[in-house]
N, C-alpha and C positions, 0 to 999 in steps of 0.2 A: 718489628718496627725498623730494623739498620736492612733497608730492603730499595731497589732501585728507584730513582725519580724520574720525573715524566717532565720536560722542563715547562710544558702549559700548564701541566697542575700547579706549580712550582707559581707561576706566573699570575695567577688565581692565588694563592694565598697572600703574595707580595700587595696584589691589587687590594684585597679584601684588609691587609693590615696600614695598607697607606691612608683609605679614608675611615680607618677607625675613631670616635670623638666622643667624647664622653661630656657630659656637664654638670651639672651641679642640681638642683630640682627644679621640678613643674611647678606652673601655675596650680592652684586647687582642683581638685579632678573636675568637681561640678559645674566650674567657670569654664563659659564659652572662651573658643580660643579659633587658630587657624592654623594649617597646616607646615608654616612657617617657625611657627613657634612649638609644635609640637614635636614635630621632628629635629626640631635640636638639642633636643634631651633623648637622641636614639644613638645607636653607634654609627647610622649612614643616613643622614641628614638627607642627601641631594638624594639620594632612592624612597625615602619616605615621603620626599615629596613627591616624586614622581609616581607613585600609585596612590595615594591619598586624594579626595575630591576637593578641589579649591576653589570652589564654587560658591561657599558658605562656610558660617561659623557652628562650631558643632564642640561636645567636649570631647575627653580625654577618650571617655569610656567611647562615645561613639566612632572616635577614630583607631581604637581599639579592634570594637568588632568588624571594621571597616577590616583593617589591617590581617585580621588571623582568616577570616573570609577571603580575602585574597593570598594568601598564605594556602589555605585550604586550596582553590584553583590552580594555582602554581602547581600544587603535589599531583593535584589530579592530572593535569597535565605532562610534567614528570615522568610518573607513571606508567600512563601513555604510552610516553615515548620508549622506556625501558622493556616494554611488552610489546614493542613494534617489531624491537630489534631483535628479542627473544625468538618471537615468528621467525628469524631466518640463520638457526645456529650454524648453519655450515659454514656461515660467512668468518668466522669468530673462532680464534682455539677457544680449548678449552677451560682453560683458565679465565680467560675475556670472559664467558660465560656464567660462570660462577660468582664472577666478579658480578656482572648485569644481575643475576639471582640474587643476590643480597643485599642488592639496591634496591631491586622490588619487594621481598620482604620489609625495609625499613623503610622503605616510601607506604609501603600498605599500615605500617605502624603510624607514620607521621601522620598519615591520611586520618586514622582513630581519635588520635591523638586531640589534634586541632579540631575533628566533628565532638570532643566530648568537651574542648573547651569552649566551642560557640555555642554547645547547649547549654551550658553552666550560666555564661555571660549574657545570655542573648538577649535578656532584658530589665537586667537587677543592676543595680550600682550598689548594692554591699553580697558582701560574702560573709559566708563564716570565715571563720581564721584558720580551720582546717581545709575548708575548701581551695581558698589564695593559696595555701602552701601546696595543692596536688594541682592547682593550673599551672603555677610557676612549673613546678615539676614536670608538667605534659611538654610545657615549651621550652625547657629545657631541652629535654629528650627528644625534639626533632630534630634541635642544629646539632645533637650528637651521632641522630642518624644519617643528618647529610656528611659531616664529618666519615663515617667510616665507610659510606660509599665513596667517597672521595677518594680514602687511603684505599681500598679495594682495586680503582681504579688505576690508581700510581701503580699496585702493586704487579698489578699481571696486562696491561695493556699497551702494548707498542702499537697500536691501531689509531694511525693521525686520522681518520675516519669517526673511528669514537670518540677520541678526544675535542674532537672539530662539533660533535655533537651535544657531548654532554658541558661545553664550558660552559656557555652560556645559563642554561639553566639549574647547575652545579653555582652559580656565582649568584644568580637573582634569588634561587631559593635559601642558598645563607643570609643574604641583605635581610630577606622577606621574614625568617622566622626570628632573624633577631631583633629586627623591627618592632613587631607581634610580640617579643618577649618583654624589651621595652615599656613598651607602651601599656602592658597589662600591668606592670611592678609600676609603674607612675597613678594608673588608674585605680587598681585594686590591691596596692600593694601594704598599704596600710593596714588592710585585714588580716594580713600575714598573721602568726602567733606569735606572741611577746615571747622573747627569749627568758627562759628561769631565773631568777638569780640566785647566784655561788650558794648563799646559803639554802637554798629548794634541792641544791641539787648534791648537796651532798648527803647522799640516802641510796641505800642499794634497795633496786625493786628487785627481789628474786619470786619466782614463779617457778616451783621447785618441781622433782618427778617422785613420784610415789614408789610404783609397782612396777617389775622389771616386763620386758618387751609390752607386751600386751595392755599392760597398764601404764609402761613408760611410754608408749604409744598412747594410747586414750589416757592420759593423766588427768587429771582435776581440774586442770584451765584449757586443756586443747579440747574440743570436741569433733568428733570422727563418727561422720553420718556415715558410709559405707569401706570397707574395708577387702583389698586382696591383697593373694599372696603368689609372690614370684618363686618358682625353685625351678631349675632346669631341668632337674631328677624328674619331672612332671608329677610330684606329689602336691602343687599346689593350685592355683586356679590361672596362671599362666606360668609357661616357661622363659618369657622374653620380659624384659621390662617394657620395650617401645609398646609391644600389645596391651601391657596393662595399662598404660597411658593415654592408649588408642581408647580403652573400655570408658575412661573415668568422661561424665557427664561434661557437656558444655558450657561454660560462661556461669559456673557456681555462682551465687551471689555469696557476698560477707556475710559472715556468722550464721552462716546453712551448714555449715562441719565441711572437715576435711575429707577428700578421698583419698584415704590411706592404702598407700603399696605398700608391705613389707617384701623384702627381697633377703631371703635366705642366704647366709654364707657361702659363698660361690666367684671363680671369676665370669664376667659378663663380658663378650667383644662384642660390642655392640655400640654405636652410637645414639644416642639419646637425644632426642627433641621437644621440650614440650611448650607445647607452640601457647600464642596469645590468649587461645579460648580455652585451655586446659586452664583454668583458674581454680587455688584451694587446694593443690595435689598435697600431699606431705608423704614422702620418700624414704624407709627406713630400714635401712640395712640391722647385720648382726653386728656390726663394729668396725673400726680403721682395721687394715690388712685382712678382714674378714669376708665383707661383702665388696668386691672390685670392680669396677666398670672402667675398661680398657680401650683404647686407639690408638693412633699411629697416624693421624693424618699433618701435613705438613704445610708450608710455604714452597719448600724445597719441589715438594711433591705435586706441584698446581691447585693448591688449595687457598683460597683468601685468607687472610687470620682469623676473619670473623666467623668462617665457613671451617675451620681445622678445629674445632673443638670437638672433645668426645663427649660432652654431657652437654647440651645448650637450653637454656629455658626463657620464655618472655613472658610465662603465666603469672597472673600476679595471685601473692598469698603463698607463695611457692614456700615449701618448709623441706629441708634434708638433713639426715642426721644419719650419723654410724658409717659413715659411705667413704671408700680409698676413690675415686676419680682420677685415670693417669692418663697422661699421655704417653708414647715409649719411642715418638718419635726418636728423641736423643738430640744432644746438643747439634750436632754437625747437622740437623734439618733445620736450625734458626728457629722461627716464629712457628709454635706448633701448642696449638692451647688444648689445656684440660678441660676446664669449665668456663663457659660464655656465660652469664647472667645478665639480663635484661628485663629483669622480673620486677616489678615494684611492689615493695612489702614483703621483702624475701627474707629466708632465714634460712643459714648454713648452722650446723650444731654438732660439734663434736665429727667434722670430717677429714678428709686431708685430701690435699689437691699436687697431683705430683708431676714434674714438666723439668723444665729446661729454659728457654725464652719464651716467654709471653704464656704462663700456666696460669693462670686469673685471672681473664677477662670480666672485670668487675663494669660491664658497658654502660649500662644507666638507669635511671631511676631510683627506689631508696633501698638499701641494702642492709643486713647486719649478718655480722660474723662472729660464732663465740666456739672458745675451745677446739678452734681450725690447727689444723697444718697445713703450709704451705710451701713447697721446695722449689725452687728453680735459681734458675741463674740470669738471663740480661731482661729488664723490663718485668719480672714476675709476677707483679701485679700491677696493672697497667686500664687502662677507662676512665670513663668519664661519668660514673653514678656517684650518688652520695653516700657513703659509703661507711659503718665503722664496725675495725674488728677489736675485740675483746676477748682477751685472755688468749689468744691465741699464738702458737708459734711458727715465726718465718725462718727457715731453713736454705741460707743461701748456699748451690751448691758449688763443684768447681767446673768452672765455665771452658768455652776450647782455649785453647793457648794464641793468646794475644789479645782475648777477651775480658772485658771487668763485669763484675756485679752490681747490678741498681734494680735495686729491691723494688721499687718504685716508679708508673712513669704513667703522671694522671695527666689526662688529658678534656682539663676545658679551656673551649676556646670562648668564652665568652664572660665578659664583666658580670651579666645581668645571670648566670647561671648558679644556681644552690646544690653545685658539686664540689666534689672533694672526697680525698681518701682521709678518714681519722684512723688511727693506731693507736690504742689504749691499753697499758696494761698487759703488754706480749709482750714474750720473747723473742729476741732478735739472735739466733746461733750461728755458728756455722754447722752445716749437715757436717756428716762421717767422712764423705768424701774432699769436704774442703778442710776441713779442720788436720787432714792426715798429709794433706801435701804441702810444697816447698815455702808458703807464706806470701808467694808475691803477688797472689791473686788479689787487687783493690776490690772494696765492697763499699759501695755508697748505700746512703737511704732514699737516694732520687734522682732525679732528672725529670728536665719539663719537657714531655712531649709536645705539651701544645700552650699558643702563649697565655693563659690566666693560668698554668698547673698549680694546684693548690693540697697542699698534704700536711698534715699533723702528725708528730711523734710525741705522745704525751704520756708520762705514769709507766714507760716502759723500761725494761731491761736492756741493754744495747752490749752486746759481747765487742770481746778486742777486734774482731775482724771489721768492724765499720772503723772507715779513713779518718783519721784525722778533720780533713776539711767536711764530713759528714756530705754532701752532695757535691753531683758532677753535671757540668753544663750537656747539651746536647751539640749546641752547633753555635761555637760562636759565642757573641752575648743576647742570644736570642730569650727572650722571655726573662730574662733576669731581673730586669724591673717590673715587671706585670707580674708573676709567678706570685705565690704566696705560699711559704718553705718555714715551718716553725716549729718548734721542738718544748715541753716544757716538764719540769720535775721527772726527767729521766735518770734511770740511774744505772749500772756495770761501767767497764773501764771503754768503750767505747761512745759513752753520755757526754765526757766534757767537750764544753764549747768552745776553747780556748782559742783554735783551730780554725774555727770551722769559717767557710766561705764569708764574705762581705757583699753579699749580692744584695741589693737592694729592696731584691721581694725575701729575704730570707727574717728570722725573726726570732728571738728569744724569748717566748710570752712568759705572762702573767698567768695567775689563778682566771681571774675574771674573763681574760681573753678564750684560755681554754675551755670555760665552761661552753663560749660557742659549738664547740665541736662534743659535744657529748650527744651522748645516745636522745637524751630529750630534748636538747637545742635543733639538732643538727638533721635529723630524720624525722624528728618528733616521736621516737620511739614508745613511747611511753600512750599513744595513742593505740597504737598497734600488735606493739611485740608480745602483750600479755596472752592475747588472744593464742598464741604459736605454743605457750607454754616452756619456753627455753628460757634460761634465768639471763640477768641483765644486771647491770650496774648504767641507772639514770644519770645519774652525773658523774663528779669528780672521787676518787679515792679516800 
């Protein structure tokens, strides 16, 4: 992320945060209304009208589907244009390139995305309360796709040719999906799920393992319709993991079983993908340092951030456990990730993820983490999914010289989005290599990459190495009153608050405030995670 600007892009986000507007609520969803009124309960008013029919009175819902239908159009469009440009690589380094590749990856996501939210909505004005919470979720997750093709874009393109091309429709397809996001949380938003209260949630749901590998694999709440095994030795039924990946069936439906990889102790260089329609995989190593999956790719190197990862997944139902994940880029290559996640209903279980800048790509949709490690140094874990880990330890390591630690750098840009990083009940160390040097290295718990960044420290342990002021700005007073920065019943010598910043979005909560962020508030975990078979704690401590 501390990577060069593009001063259009630059000028694109200034625009985009000047007519931001927020208000207070809607009219009843069922009561007819008019485009005037509707759209002043959106973040850009004068573009909501501007694509909305003003012709007639119509409700909430129908200016809704109005809105994510043209939403849909835009991407296709998009698209399009991304695949136009594609057709003619010679024009473009390489990097440009990669950069356009992962715009079309997350424009073909968003494109999903919005087709599975106009089927849901297309003619009902209720939902279930699980359903509301996975639409909000789908539309979240497109203005977090156009977000990273954006950063993508800053990152590797000195082309006034591409810039001159992609603003415009980089600028209307943000207006458009947060419009669409809007307008769905006014119309359908009340179906949402009731949040628990304090006393529901203090109960640990554990969903324990029986029988070791085999059975710790197929335990008593996971079930696992087909089963291979990865060994390089070629003693098993592939030697590559991508291959085994390639094997597992398409677009599983829920509760059909898992397609279980084991992967024998071994290191693996390989990079790893497992794209949208691998759905249901569950991934499982012999253990941390045993079963290794390795790369090297960078920023440094002409890589996007979103493209430098060595393990990347967007399959939903995704399950991994036992697994070391590294990068070995090394500091002096910046932004170079382990693991990209983009999965929704994923679960990490007992793995550890190993980097430098930017090792967690936690990107979007709903995520949970238990029994992780995590090491790196500026940005470490850093996205814009919803996100909570559990019992897990972060190992800030030592960074190059003149650089600080921020464990932390979530990124939503949007009021109306149900992201965020929770932190429950982990350890917060320093690795071997920071804990052995001079002391002057600062280690924050965050920073706002983008203006809503929203992160919880709750129920955890925080060693001496975290600052005094516990967070660091990015640029400025940039997001410091939007942000949402809270910490509650922490405890080691790096917990008190006494210190700590006075930013405006910052916050010392309560019990009740924090039960929002629990595994069953916050993700709805409790809907889901039993199914994975990895144990949880539903609420509070």
């Amino acid at each position: 992320m501390q990577s060069k600007t593009c001063i259009i892009f630059a000028l694109l986000l200034l625009f985009s945060f000047f007519f931001t507007n927020h208000a207070s609520s809607p009219p009843p969803p069922s009561a007819p209304s008019n485009p005037q009124t509707v759209c002043s309960y959106t973040p850009f008013p004068y573009f909501c009208r501007s694509t909305l029919p003003n012709n007639r009175s119509a409700t909430i819902h129908d200016y809704c589907r109005y809105s994510v239908h043209h939403s849909l159009s835009m991407t296709n469009n998009f698209l399009s244009l991304v695949n136009r440009y594609l057709r003619r690589p010679f024009a473009f380094t390489e990097s440009t390139i990669r950069a356009l590749q992962d715009c079309q990856t997350l424009a073909s996501l968003s494109r999903d995305f919005l087709s599975n939210t106009i089927q849901s909505i297309g003619s009902t004005t209720t939902l279930q309360s699980s359903q509301a919470d996975y639409m909000q979720t789908l539309l979240s997750a497109t203005l977090t796709n156009y977000q990273t093709c954006l950063d993508g874009l800053k990152e590797t393109t000195s082309s006034s040719s591409v810039s001159s091309a992609f603003l415009a429709p980089l600028t209307n397809g943000s207006m458009s999906y947060s419009v669409s996001l809007a307008l769905f949380l006014h119309g359908w938003g009340h179906y949402r799920q009731s949040r628990r209260s304090l006393s529901e949630l203090n109960s640990d749901k554990s969903f324990g393992w029986g029988r070791r590998l085999l059975q710790q694999i197929g335990n008593n709440n996971a079930k696992v319709n087909q089963m291979v095994v990865v060994d390089p030795n070629g003693n098993g039924t592939f030697t590559t993991i991508s291959d085994a990946v390639a094997a597992a069936p398409n677009n599983t439906a829920a509760g059909k079983g898992y397609f279980m990889i084991y992967v024998v102790a071994g290191v693996y260089e390989e990079y790893v993908t497992i794209a949208s329609n691998k759905k249901y995989i569950m991934l499982v190593g012999d253990g941390i340092n045993q079963t290794i999956i390795t790369g090297n790719r960078s920023v440094v190197d002409g890589w996007t951030t979103f493209n430098s990862a060595t393990f990347a997944v967007t399959g939903q139902g995704f399950v991994g456990m036992n697994i070391t994940i590294r990068n070995t880029a090394g500091a002096v290559k910046h932004q170079a990730v382990a693991v990209r996640n983009g999965a929704d209903l994923s679960t990490f279980y007992n793995c550890s993820f190993e980097g430098y800048q930017d090792t967690l790509y936690t990107h979007s949709l709903r995520q949970f983490y238990k029994q992780c490690d995590v090491y790196g140094t500026v940005d470490f874990i850093f996205g814009n999914a919803a996100v909570v880990f559990q019992n897990c330890n972060l190992y800030p390591r030592l960074p190059m010289q003149g650089q600080f630690n921020a464990i932390t750098a979530q990124g939503r840009t949007d009021i109306n989005q149900n992201t965020g990083t929770s932190i429950q009940n982990c350890n917060i160390m320093a690795a071997p290599d920071l804990a052995s040097s001079n002391g002057t290295t600062k280690t924050y718990l965050g920073r706002p990459w983008k203006e809503y960044s929203r992160t919880v420290y709750m129920q955890s342990f925080l060693g001496s190495l975290i600052d005094p002021a516990g967070w660091t700005p990015w640029s400025g007073d940039f997001a410091l009153s939007t942000l949402y920065y809270a910490e509650y019943d922490n405890s080691g010598p790096g917990s008190d608050t006494t210190s700590r910043v006075t930013w405006p979005g910052y916050h010392v909560i309560n019990a009740a405030d924090a039960a929002n962020f629990t595994v069953a508030n916050f993700i709805l975990g409790d809907n889901w995670l039993p199914q994975t078979g990895v144990t949880y704690t539903s609420g509070l401590l």
